[in-house]
mmCIF file of the N, C-alpha and C atoms, coordinates in Angstrom:
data_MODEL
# 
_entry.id   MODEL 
# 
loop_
_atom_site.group_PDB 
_atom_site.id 
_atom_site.type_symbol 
_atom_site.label_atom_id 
_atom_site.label_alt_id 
_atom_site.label_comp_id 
_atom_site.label_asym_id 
_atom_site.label_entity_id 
_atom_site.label_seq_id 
_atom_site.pdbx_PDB_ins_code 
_atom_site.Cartn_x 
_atom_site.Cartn_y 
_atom_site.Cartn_z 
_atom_site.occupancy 
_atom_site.B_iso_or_equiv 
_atom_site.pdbx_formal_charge 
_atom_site.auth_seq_id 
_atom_site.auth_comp_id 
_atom_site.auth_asym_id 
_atom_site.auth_atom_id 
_atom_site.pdbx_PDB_model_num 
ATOM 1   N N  . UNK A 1 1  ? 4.657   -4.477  4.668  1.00 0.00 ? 1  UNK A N  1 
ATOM 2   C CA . UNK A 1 1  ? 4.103   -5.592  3.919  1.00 0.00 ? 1  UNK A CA 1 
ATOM 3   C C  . UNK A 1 1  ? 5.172   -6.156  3.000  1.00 0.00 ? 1  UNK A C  1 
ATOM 4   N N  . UNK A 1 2  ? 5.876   -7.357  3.698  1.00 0.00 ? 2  UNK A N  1 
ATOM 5   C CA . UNK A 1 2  ? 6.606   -8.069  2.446  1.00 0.00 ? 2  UNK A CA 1 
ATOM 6   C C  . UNK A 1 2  ? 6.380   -8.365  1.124  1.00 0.00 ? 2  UNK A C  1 
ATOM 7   N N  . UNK A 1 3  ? 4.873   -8.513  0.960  1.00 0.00 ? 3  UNK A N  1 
ATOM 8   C CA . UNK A 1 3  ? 4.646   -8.991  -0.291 1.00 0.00 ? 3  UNK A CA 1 
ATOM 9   C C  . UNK A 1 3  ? 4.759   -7.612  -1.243 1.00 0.00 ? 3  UNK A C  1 
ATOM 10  N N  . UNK A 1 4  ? 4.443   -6.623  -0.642 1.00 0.00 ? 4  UNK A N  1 
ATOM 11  C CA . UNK A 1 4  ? 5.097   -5.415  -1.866 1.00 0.00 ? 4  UNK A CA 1 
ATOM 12  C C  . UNK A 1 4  ? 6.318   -5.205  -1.531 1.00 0.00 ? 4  UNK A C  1 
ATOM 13  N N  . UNK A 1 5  ? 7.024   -5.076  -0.253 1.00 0.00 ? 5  UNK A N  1 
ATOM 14  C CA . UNK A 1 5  ? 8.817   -4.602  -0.468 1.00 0.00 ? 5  UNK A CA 1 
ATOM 15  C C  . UNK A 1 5  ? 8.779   -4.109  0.599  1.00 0.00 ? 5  UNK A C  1 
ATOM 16  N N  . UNK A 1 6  ? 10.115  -4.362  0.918  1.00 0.00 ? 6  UNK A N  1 
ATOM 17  C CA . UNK A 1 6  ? 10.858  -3.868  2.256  1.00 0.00 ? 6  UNK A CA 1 
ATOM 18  C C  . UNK A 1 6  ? 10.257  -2.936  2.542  1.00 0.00 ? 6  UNK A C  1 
ATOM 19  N N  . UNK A 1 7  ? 10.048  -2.383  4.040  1.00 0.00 ? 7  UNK A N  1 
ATOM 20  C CA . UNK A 1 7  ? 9.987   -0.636  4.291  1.00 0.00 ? 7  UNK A CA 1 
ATOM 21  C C  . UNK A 1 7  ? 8.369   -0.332  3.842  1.00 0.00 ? 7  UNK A C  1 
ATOM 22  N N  . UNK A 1 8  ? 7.435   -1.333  3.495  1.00 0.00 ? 8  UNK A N  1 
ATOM 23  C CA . UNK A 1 8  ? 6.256   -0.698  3.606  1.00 0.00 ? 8  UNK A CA 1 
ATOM 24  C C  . UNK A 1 8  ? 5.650   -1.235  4.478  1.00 0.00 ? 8  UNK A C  1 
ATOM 25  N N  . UNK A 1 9  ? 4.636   -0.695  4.544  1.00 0.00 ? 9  UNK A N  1 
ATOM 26  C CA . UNK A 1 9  ? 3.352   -0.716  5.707  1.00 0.00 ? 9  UNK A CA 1 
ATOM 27  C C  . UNK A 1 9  ? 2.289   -0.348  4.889  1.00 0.00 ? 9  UNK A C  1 
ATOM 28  N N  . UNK A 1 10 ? 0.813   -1.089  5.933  1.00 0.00 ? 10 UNK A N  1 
ATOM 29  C CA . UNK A 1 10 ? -0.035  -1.150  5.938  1.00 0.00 ? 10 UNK A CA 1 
ATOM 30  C C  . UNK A 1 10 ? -1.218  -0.171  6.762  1.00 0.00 ? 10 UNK A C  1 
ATOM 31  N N  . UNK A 1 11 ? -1.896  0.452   6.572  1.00 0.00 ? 11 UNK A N  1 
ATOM 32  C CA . UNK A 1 11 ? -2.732  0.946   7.692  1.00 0.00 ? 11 UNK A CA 1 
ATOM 33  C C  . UNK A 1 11 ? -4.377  0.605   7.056  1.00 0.00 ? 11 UNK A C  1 
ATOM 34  N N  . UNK A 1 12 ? -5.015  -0.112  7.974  1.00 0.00 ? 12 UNK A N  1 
ATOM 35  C CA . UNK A 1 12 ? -6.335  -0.199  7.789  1.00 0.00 ? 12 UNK A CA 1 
ATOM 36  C C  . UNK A 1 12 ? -7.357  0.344   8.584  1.00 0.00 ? 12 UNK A C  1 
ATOM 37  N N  . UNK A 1 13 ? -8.620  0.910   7.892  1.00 0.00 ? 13 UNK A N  1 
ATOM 38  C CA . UNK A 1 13 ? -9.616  1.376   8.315  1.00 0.00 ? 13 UNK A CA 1 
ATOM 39  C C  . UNK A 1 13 ? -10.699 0.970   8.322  1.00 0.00 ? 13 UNK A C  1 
ATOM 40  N N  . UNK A 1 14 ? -11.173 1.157   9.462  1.00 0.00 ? 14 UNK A N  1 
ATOM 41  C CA . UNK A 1 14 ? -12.970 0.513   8.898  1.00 0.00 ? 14 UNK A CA 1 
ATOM 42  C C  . UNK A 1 14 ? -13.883 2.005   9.313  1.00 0.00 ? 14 UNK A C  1 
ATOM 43  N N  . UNK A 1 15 ? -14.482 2.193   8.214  1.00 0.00 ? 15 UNK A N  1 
ATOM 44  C CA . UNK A 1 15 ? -15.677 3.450   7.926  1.00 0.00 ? 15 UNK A CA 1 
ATOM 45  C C  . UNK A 1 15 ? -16.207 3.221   6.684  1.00 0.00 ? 15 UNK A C  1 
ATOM 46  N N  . UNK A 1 16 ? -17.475 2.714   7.279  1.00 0.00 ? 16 UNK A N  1 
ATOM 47  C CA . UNK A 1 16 ? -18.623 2.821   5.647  1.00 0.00 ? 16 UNK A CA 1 
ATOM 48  C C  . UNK A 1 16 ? -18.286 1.712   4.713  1.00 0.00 ? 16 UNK A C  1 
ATOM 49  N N  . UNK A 1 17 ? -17.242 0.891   5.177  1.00 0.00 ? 17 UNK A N  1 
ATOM 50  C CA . UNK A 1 17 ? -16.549 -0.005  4.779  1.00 0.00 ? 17 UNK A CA 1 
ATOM 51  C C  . UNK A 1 17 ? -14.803 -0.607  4.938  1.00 0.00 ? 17 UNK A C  1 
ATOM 52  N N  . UNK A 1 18 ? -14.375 -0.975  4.260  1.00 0.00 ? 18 UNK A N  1 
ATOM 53  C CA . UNK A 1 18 ? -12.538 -1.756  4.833  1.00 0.00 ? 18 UNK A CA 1 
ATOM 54  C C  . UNK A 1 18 ? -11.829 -0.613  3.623  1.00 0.00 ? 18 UNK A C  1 
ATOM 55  N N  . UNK A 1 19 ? -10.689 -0.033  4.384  1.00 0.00 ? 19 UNK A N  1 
ATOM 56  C CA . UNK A 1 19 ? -10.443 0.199   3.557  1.00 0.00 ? 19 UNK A CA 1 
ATOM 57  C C  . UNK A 1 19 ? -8.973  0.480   3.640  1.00 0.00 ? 19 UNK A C  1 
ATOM 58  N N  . UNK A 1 20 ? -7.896  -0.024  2.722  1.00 0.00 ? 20 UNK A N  1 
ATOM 59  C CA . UNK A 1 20 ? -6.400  -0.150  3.026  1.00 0.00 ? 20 UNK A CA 1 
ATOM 60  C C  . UNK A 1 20 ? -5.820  1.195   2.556  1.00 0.00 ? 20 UNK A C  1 
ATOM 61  N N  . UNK A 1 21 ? -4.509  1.469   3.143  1.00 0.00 ? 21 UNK A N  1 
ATOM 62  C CA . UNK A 1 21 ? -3.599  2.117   2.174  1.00 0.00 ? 21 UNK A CA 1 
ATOM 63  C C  . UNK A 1 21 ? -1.816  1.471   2.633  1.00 0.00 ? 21 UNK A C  1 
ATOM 64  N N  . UNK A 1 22 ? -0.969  1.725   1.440  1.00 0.00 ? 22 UNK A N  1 
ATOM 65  C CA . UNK A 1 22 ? -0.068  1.335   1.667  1.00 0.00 ? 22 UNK A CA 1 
ATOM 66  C C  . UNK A 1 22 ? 1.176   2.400   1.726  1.00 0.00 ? 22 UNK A C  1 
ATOM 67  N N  . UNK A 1 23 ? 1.964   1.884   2.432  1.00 0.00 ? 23 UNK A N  1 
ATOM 68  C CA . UNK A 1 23 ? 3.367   3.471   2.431  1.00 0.00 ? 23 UNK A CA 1 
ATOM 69  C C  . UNK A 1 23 ? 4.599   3.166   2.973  1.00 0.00 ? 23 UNK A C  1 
ATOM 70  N N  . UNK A 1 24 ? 5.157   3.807   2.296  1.00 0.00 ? 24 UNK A N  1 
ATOM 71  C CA . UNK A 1 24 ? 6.545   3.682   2.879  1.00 0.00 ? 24 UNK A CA 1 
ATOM 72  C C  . UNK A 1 24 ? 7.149   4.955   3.595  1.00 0.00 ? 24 UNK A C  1 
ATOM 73  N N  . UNK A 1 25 ? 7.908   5.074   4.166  1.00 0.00 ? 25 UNK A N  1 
ATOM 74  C CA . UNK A 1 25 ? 8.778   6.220   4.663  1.00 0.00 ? 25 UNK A CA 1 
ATOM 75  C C  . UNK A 1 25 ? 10.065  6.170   5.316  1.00 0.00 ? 25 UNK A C  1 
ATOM 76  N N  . UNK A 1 26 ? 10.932  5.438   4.443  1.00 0.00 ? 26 UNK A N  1 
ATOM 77  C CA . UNK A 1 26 ? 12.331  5.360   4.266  1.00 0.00 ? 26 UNK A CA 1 
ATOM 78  C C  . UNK A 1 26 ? 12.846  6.461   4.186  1.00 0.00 ? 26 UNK A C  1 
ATOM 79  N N  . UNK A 1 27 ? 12.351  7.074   3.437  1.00 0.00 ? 27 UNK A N  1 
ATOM 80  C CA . UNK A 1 27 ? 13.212  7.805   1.992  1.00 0.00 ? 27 UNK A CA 1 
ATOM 81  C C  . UNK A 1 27 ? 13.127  9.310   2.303  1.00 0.00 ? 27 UNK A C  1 
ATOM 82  N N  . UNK A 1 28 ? 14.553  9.840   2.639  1.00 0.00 ? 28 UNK A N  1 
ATOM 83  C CA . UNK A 1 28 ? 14.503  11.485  3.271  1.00 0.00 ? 28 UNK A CA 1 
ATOM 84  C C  . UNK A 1 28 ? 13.913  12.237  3.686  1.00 0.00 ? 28 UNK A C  1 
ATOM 85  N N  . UNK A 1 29 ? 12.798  11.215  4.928  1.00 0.00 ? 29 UNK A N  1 
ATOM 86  C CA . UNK A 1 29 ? 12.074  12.250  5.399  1.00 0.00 ? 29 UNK A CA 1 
ATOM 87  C C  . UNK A 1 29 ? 10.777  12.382  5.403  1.00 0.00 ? 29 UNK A C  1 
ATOM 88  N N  . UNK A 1 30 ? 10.431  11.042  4.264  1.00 0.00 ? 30 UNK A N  1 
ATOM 89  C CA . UNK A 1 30 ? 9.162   11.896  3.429  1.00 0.00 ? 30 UNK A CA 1 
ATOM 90  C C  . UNK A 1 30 ? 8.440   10.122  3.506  1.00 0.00 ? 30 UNK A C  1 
ATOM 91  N N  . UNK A 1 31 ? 6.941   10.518  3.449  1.00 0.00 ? 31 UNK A N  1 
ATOM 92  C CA . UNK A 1 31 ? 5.746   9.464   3.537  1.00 0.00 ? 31 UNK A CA 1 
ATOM 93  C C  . UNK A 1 31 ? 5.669   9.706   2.206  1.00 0.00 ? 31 UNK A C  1 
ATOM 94  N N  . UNK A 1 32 ? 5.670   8.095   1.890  1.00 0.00 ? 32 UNK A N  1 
ATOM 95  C CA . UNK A 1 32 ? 4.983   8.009   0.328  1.00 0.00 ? 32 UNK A CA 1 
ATOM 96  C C  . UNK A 1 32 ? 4.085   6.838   0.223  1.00 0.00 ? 32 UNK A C  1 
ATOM 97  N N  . UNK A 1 33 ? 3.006   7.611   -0.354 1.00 0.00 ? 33 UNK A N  1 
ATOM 98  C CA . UNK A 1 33 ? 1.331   6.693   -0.125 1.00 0.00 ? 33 UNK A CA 1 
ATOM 99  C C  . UNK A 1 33 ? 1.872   6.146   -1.492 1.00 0.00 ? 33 UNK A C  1 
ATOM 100 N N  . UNK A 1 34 ? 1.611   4.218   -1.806 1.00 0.00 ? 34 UNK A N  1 
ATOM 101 C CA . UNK A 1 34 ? 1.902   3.687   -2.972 1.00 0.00 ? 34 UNK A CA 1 
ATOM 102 C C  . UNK A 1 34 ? -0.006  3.439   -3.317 1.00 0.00 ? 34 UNK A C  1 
ATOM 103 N N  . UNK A 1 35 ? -0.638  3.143   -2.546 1.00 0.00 ? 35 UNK A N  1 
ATOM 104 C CA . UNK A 1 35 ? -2.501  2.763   -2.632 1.00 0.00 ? 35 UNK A CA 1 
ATOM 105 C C  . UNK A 1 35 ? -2.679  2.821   -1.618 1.00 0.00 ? 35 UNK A C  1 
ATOM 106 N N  . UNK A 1 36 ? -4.071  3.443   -2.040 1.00 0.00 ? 36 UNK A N  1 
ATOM 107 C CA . UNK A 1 36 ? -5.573  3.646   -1.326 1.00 0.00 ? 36 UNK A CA 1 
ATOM 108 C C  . UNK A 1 36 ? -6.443  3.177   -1.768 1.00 0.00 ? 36 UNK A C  1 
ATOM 109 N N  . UNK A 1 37 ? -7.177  2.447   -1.471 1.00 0.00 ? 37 UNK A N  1 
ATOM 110 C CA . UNK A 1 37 ? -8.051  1.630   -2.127 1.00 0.00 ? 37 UNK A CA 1 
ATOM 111 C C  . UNK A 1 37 ? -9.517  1.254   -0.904 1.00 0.00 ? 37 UNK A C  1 
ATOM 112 N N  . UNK A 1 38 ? -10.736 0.825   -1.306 1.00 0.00 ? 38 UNK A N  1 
ATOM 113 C CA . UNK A 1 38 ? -11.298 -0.094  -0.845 1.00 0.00 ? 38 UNK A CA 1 
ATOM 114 C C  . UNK A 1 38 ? -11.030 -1.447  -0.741 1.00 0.00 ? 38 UNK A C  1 
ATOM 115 N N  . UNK A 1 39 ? -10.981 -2.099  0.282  1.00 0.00 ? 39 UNK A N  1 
ATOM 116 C CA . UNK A 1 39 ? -11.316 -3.761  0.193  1.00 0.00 ? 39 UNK A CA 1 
ATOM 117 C C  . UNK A 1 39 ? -12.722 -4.167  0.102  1.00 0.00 ? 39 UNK A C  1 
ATOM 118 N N  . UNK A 1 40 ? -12.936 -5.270  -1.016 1.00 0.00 ? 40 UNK A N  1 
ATOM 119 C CA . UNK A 1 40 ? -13.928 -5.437  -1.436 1.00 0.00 ? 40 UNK A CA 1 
ATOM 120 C C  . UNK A 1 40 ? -14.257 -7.011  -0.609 1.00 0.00 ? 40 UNK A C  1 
ATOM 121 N N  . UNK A 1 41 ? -13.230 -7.090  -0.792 1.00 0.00 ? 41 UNK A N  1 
ATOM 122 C CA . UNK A 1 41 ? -13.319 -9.077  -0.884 1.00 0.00 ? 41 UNK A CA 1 
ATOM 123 C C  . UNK A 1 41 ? -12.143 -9.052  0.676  1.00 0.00 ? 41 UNK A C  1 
ATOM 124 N N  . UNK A 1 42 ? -11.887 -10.566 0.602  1.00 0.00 ? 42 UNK A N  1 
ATOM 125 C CA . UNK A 1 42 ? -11.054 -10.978 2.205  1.00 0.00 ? 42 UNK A CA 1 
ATOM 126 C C  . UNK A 1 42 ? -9.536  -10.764 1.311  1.00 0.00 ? 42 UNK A C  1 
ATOM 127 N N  . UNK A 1 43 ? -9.522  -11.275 0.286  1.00 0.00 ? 43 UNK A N  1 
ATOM 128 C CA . UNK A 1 43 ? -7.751  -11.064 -0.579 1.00 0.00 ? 43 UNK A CA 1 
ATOM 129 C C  . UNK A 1 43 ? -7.688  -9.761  -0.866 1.00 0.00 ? 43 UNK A C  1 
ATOM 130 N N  . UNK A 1 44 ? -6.503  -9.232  -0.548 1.00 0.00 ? 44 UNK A N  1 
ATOM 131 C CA . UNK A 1 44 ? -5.981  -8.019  -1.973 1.00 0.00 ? 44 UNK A CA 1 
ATOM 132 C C  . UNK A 1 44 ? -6.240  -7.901  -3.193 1.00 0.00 ? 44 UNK A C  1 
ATOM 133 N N  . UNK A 1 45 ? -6.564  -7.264  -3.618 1.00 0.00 ? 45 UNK A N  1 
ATOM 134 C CA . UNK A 1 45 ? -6.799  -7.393  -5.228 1.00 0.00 ? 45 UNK A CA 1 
ATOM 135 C C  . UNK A 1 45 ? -5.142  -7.610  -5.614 1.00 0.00 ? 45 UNK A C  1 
ATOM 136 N N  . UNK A 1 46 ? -4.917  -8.645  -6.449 1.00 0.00 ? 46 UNK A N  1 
ATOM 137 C CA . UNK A 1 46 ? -3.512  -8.717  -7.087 1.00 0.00 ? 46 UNK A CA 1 
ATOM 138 C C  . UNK A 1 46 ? -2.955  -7.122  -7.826 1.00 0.00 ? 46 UNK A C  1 
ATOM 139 N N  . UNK A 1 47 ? -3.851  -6.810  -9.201 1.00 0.00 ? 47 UNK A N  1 
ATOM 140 C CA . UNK A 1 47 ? -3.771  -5.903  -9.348 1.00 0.00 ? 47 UNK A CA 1 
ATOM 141 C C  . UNK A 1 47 ? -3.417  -4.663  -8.426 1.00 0.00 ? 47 UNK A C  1 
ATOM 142 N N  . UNK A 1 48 ? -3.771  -4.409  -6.872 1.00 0.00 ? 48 UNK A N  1 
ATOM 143 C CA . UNK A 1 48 ? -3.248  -3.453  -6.020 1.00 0.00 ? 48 UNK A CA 1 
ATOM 144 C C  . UNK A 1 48 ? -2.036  -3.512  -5.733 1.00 0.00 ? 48 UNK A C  1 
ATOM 145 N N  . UNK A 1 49 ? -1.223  -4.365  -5.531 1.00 0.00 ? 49 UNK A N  1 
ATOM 146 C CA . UNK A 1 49 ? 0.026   -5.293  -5.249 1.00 0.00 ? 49 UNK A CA 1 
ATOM 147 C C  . UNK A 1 49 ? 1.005   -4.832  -6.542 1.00 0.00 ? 49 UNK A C  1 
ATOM 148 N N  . UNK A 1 50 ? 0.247   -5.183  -7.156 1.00 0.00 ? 50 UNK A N  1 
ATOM 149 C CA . UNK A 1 50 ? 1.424   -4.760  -8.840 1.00 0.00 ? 50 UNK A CA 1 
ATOM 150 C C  . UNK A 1 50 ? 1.291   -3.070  -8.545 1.00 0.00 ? 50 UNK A C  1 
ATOM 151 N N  . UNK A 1 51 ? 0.344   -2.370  -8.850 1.00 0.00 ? 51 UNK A N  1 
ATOM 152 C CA . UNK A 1 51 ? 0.272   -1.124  -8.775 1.00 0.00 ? 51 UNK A CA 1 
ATOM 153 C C  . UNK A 1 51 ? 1.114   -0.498  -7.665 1.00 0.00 ? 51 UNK A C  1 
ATOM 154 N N  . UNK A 1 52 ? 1.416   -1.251  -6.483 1.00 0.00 ? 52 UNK A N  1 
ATOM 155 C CA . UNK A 1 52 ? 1.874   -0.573  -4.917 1.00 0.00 ? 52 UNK A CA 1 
ATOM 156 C C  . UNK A 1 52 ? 3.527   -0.836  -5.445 1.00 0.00 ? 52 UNK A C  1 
ATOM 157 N N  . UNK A 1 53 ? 3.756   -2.411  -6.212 1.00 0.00 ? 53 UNK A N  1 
ATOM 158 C CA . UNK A 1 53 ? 5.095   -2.464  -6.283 1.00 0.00 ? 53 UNK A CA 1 
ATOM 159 C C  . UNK A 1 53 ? 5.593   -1.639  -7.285 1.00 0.00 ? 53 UNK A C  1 
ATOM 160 N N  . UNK A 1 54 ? 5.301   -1.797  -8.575 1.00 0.00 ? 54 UNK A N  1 
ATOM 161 C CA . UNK A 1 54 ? 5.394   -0.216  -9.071 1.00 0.00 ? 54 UNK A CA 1 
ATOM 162 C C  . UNK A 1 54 ? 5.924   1.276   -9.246 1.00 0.00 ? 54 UNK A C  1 
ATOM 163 N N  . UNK A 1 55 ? 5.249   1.474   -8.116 1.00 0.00 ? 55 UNK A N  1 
ATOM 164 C CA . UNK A 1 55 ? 5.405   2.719   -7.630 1.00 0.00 ? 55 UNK A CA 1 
ATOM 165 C C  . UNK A 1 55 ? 6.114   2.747   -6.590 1.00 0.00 ? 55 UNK A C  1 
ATOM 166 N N  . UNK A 1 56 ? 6.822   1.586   -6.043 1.00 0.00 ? 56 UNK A N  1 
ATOM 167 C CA . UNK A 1 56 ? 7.165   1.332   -4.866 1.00 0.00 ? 56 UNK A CA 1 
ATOM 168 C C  . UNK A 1 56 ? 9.055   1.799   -5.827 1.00 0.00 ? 56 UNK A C  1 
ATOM 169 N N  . UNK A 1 57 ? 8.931   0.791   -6.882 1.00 0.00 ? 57 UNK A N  1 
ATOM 170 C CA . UNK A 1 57 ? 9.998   0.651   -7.700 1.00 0.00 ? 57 UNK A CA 1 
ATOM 171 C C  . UNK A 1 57 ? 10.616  2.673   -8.190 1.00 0.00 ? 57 UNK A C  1 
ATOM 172 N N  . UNK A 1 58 ? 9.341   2.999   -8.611 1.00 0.00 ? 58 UNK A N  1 
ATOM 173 C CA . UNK A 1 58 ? 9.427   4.440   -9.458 1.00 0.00 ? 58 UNK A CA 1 
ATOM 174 C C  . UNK A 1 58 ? 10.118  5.670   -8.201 1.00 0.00 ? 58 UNK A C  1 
ATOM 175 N N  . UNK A 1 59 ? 10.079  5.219   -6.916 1.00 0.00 ? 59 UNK A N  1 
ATOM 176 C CA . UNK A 1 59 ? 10.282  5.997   -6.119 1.00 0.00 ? 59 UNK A CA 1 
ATOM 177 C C  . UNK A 1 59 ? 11.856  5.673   -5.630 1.00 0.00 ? 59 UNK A C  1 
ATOM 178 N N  . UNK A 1 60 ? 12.370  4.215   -5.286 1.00 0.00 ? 60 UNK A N  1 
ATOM 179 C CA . UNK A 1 60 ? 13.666  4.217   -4.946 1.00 0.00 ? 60 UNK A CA 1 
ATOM 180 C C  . UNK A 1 60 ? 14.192  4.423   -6.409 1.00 0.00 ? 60 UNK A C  1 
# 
């Protein structure tokens, strides 16, 4: 997903409802979940986006 940063991805589910998570796995080896969340609505919550980049940042 460009809109959080290079090197992530998306995986979506549908059970009981939509529900995203985001990750990267660049980085030596290793999967790193930035969000898990429900989708509520058809947009991202902005707020998820800040939170994914973030942590996206805290990890490289």
């Amino acid at each position: 997903m460009s809109i959080i940063g290079i090197g992530v991805y998306e995986i979506r589910i549908q059970n009981r409802g939509q529900w995203r998570v985001f990750y990267t796995a660049k980085f030596e080896n290793t999967v790193y979940v930035l969000a898990a969340f429900e989708k509520k609505s058809q947009k991202t919550a902005q707020q998820e986006i800040i939170n994914a980049r973030r942590r996206l940042k805290t990890i490289k």
